[in-house]
C-alpha positions as a printed NumPy array, in Angstrom:
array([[-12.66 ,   4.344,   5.748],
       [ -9.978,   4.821,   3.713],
       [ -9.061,   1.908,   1.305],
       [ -5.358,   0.259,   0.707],
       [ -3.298,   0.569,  -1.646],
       [ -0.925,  -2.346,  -2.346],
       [  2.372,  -3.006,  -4.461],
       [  1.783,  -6.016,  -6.044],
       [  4.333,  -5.762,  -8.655],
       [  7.895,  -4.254,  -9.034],
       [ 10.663,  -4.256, -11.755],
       [ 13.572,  -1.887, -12.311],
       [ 16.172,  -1.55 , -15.133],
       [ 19.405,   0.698, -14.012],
       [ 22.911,   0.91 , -14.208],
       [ 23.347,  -1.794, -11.163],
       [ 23.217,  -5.521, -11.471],
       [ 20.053,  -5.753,  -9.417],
       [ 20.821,  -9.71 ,  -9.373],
       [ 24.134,  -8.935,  -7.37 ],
       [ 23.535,  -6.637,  -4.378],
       [ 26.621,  -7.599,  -2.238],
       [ 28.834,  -6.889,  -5.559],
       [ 27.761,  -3.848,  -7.046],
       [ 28.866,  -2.694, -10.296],
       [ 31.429,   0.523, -10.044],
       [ 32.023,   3.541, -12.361],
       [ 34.72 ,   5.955, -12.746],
       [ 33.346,   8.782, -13.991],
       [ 30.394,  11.291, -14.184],
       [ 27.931,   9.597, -17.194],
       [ 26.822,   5.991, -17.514],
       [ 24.267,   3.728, -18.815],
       [ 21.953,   1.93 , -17.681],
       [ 22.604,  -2.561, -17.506],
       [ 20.009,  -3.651, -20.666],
       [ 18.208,  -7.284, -19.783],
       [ 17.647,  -9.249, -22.99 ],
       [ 15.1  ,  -6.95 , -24.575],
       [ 13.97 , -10.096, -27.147],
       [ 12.436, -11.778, -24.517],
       [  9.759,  -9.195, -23.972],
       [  9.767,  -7.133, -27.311],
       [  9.47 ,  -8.56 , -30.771],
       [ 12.754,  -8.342, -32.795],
       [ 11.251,  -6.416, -35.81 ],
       [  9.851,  -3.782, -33.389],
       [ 12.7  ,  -3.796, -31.021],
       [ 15.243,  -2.576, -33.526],
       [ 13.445,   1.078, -34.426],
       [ 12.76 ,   1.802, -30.446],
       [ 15.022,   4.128, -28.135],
       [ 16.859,   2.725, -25.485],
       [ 13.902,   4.63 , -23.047],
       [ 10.963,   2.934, -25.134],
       [ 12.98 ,  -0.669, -24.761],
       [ 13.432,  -0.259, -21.19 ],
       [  9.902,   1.178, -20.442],
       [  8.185,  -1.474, -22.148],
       [ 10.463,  -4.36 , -20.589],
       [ 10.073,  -3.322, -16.948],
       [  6.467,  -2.628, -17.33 ],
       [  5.571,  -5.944, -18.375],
       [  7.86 ,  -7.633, -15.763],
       [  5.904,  -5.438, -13.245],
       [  2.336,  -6.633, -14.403],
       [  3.622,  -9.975, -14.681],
       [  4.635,  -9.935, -10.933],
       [  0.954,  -8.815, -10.015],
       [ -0.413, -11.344, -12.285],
       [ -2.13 ,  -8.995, -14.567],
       [ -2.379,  -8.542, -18.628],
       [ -3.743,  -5.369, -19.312],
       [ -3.963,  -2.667, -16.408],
       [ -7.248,  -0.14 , -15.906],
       [ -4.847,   2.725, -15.882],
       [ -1.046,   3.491, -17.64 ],
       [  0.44 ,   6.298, -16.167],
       [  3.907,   7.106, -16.726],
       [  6.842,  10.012, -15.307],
       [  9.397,  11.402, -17.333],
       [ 12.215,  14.035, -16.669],
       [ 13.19 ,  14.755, -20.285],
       [ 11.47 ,  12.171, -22.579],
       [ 12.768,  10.36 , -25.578],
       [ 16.161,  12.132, -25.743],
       [ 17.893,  10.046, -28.371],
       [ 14.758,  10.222, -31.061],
       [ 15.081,  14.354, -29.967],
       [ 18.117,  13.962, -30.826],
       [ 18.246,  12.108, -33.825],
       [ 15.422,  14.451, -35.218],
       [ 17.093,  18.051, -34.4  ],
       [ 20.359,  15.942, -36.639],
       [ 18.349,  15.454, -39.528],
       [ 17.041,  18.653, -39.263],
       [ 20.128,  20.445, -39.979],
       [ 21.766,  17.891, -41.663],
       [ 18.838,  17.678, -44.613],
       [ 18.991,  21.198, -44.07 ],
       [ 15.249,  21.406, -42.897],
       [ 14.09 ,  19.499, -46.153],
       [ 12.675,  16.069, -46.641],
       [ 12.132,  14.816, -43.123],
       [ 11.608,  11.052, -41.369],
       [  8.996,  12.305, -39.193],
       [  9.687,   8.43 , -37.23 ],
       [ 12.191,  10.281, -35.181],
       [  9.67 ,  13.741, -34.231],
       [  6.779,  11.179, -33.423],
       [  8.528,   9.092, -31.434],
       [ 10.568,  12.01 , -29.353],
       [  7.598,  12.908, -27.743],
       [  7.705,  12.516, -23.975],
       [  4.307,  10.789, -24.158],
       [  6.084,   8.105, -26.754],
       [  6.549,   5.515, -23.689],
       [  3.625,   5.242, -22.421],
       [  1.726,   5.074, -26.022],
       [  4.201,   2.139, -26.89 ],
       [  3.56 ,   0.029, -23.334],
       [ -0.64 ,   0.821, -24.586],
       [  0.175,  -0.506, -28.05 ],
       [  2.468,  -3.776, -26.984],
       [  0.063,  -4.414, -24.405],
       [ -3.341,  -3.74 , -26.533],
       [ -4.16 ,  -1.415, -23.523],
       [ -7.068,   1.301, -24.472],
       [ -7.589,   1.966, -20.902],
       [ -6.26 ,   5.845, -19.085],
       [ -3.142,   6.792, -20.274],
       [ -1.091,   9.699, -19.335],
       [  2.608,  10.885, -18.757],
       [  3.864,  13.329, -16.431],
       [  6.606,  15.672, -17.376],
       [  7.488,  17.706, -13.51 ],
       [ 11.532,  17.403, -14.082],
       [ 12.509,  15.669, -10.765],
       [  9.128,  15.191,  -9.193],
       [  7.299,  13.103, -12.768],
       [  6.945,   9.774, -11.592],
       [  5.509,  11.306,  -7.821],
       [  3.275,  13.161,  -9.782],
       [  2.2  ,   9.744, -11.786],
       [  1.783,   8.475,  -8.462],
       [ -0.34 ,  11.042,  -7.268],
       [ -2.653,  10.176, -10.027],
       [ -2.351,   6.593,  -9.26 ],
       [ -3.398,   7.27 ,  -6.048],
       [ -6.695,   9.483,  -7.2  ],
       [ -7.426,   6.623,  -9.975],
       [ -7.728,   3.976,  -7.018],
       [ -9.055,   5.748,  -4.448],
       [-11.862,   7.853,  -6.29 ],
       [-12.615,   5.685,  -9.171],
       [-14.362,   2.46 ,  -7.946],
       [-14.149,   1.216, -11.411],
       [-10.024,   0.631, -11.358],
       [ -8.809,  -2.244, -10.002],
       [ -4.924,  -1.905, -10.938],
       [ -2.988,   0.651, -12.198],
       [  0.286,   0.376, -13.969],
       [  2.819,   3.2  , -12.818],
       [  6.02 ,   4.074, -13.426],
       [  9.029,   6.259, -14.391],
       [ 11.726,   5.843, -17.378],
       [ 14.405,   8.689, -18.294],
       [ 17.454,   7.592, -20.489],
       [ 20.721,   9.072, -21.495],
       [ 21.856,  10.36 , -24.999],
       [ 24.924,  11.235, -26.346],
       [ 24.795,  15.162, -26.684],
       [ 21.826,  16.522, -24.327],
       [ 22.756,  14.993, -21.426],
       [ 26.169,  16.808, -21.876],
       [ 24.436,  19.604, -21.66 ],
       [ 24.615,  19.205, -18.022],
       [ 28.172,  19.864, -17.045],
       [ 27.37 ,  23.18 , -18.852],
       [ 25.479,  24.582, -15.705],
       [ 27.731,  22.3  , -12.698],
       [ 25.341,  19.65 , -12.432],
       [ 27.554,  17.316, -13.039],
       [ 30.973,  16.821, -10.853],
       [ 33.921,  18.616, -13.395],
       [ 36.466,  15.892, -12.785],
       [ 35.28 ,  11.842, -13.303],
       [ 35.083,  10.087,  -9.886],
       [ 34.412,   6.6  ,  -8.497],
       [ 30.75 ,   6.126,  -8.37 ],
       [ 30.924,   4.626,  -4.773],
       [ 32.671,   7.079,  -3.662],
       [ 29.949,   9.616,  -4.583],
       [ 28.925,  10.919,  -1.023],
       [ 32.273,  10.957,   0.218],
       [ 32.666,  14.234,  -2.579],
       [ 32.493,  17.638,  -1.006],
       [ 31.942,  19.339,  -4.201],
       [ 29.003,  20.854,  -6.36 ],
       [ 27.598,  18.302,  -9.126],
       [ 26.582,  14.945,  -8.947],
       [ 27.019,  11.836, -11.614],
       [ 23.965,  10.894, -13.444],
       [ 22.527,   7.869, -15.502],
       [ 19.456,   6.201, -16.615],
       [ 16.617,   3.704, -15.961],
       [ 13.08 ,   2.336, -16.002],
       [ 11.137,   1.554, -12.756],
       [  6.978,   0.458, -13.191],
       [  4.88 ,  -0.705, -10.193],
       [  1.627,  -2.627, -10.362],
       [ -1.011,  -0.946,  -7.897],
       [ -4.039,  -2.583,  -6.82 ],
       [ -6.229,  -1.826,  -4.334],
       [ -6.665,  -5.609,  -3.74 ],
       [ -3.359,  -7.382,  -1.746],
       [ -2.321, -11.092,  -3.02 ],
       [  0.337, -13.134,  -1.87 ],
       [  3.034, -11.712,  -3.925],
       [  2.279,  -8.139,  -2.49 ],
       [  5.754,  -6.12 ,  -1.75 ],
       [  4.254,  -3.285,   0.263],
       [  1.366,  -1.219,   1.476],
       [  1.8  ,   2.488,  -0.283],
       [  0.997,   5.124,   2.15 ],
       [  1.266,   8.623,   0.316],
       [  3.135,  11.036,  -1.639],
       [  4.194,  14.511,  -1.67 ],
       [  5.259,  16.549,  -3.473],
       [  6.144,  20.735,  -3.021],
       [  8.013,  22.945,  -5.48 ],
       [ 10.018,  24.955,  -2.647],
       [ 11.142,  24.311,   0.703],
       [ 13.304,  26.588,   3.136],
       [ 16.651,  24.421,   4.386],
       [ 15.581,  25.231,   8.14 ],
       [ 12.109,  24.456,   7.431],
       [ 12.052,  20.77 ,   6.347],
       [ 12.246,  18.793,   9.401],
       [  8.953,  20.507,   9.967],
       [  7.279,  19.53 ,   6.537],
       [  8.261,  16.017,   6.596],
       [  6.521,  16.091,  10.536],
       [  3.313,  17.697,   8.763],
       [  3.633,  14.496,   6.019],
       [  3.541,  11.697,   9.171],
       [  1.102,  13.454,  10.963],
       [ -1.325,  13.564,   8.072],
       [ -0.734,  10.026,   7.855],
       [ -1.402,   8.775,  11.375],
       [  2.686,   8.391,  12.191],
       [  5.46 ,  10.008,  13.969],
       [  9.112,   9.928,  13.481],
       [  9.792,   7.217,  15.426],
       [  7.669,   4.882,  13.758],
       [  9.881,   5.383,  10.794],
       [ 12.185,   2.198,  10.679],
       [ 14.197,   3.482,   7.845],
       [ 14.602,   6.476,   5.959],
       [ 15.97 ,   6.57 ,   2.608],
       [ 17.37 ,   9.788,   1.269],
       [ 18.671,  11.434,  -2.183],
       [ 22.06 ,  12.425,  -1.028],
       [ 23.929,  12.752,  -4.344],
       [ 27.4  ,  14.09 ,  -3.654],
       [ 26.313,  17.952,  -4.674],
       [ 27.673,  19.97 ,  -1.33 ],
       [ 25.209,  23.083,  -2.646],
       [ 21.699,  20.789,  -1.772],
       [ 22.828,  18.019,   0.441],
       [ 22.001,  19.972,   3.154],
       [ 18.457,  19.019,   2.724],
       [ 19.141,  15.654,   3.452],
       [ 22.139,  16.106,   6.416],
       [ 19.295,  18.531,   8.576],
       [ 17.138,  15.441,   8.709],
       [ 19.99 ,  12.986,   9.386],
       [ 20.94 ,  15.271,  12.015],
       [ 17.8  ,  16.267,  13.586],
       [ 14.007,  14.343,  12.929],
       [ 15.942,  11.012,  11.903],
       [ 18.947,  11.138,  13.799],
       [ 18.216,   7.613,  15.818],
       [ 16.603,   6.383,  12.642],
       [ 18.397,   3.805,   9.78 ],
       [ 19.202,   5.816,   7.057],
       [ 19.743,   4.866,   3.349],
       [ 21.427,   5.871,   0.249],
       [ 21.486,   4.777,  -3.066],
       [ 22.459,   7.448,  -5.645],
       [ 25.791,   6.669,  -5.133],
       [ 25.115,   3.31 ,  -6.944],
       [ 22.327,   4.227, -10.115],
       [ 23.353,   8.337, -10.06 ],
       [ 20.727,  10.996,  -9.952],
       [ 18.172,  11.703, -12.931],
       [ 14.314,  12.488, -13.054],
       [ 13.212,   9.514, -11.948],
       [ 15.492,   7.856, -10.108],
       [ 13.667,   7.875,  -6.829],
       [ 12.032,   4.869,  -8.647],
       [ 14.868,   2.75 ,  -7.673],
       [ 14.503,   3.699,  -3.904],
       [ 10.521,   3.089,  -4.065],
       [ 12.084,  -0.167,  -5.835],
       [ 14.781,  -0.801,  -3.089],
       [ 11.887,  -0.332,  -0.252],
       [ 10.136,  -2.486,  -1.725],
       [ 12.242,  -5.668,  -1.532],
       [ 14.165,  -4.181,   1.46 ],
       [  9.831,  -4.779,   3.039],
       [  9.034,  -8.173,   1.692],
       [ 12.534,  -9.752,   1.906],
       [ 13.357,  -8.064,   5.933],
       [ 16.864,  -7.166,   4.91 ],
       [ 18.951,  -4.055,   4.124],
       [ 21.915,  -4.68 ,   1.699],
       [ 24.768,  -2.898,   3.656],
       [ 25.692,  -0.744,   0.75 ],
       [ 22.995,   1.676,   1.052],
       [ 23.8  ,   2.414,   4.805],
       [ 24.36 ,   5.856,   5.773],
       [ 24.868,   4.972,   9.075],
       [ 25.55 ,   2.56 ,  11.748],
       [ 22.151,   2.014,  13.145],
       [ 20.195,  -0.995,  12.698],
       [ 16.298,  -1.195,  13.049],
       [ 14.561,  -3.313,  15.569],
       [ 11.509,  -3.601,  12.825],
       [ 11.084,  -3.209,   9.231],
       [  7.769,  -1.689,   9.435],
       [  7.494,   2.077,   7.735],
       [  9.45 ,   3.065,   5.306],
       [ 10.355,   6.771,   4.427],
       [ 11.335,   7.945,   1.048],
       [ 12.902,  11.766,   0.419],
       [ 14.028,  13.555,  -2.544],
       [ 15.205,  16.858,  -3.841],
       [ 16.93 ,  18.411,  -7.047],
       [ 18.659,  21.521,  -6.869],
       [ 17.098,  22.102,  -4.163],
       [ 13.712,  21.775,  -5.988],
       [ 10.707,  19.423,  -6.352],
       [ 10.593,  17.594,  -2.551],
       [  8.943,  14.594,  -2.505],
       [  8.091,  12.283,   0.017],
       [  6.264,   8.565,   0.041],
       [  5.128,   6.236,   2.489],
       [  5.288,   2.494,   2.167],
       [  4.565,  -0.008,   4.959],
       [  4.889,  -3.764,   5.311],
       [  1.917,  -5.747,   4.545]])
């Protein structure tokens, strides 16, 4: 028999007051950052002020995460990132040209790496267990969770594994993408996202870890199913793929109480997400929530985040509603993403 896997600890850091759900916080235009907690509660002063906003963030919601779970130092550290350590990239290429290639820091290069946040979690931690980071653009933190998933399940020597994805912005690379229409060309009101009929989206940043065990406790948010995760996926044919997904896991559609989707304002890839509403899920509670943290590598961390508490606490906060249907149950939980029209990824969770 297959063993469980359980989410026994959660945290998230992103551009919403997570303490505030009935007032969230509201943006008028295409790039902002992410909320920072008080980072000198959870990282030592002298240390904090040489880290990147990513390394800050990773670090903070990691430990909040094992705290939850009631755990010091985890068996495994794996970690997702989109694009890494921008800001120490960036900071680095500036040097570069500006000591014009001579007499180089290498503090920026070393820490620019994309496997930077997951080394400095290891080190504040005094963690020398597994430790690896996924770079897969929009599908790196459900490829860290595919290798959570292998680490409990086939390793009888883990007991909890720390998981979890951090991207953040920086001031020039991020600009980059307007250059290519991934980003809306005019500023708009972040709530107002999926109202837009347009190409681009509005992006930002954040940190989400989980603590997996394969042991429940009281504090336990959620049973984790599965993930999925394919490269390419024809428009017509994804009602069918996401049937293959609940099959292979014992469920059908129906047995999905809500679904929560990646709609992100872009009209060229939404489409993804309306031939679900509109067919497989059309009786079904469906969710948003780019609208409120915009779209970036790993921002279907905040929906695994959002399931989570939406599981343990029975309640949906009304601003994530995509429609007006209301679930009898809060049972299964459905989770579906897609970039460009790229990188599909589905997970499972169940109540506990």
């Amino acid at each position: 028999m297959k063993a469980k896997i359980y989410i026994n600890g959660i945290s998230s850091i992103s551009a919403q007051n997570l303490d505030s759900e009935a007032n969230p916080v509201s943006y008028h235009k295409t790039i902002f950052p992410a909320i920072s907690p008080n980072y000198k509660e959870f990282i030592k002063p002298m240390a904090l002020r040489r880290m990147s906003k990513a390394i800050k963030m990773g670090i903070t919601s990691a430990k909040v995460a094992l705290s939850e779970a009631k755990i010091e130092i985890p068996d495994a550290i794996i970690t997702g990132t989109g694009e890494g350590c921008k800001q120490d990239t960036e900071r680095f290429l500036e040097n570069l040209l500006d000591q014009d290639e001579e007499l180089l820091s290498p503090t920026s290069f070393i820490q620019s790496t994309h496997n930077t946040i997951g080394g400095q979690i290891a080190l504040n931690l005094g963690c020398k267990n597994y430790n690896v980071t996924y770079t897969q653009n929009s599908a790196s933190l459900e490829s860290a969770f595919l290798d959570a998933e292998m680490q409990l399940l086939e390793t009888s020597e883990n007991k909890s594994v720390l998981v979890g994805g951090v991207d953040e912005l920086s001031e020039k690379i991020t600009q980059f993408k307007s250059l290519d229409g991934q980003l809306k060309s005019v500023d708009i009101h972040n709530l107002d996202l999926l109202k837009e009929d347009s190409p681009g989206t509005i992006t930002s940043e954040g940190s989400h870890f989980f603590t997996l065990s394969t042991e429940k406790n009281n504090n336990s948010y959620a049973e984790f199913k599965d993930v999925s995760i394919k490269n390419s996926i024809q428009p017509e044919k994804i009602n069918e793929e996401v049937e293959i997904f609940l099959i292979k896991n014992n469920i059908n559609a129906a047995a999905i109480d809500a679904v929560i989707f990646g709609n992100n304002g872009d009209n060229r890839y939404d489409h993804y997400y309306k031939n679900l509403q509109q067919n497989l899920f059309k009786n079904t509670t469906q969710l948003a929530y780019k609208h409120l943290v915009g779209d970036y590598d790993t921002v279907s961390g905040f929906a695994l985040y959002s399931a989570c508490k939406i599981l343990k606490n029975g309640r949906i906060p009304s601003i994530m509603n995509l429609n007006s249907s209301t679930p009898k149950k809060l049972k299964n939980i459905l989770i579906y993403n897609q970039y460009l029209g790229r990188d599909h990824s589905l997970i499972l969770l169940s109540a506990v």
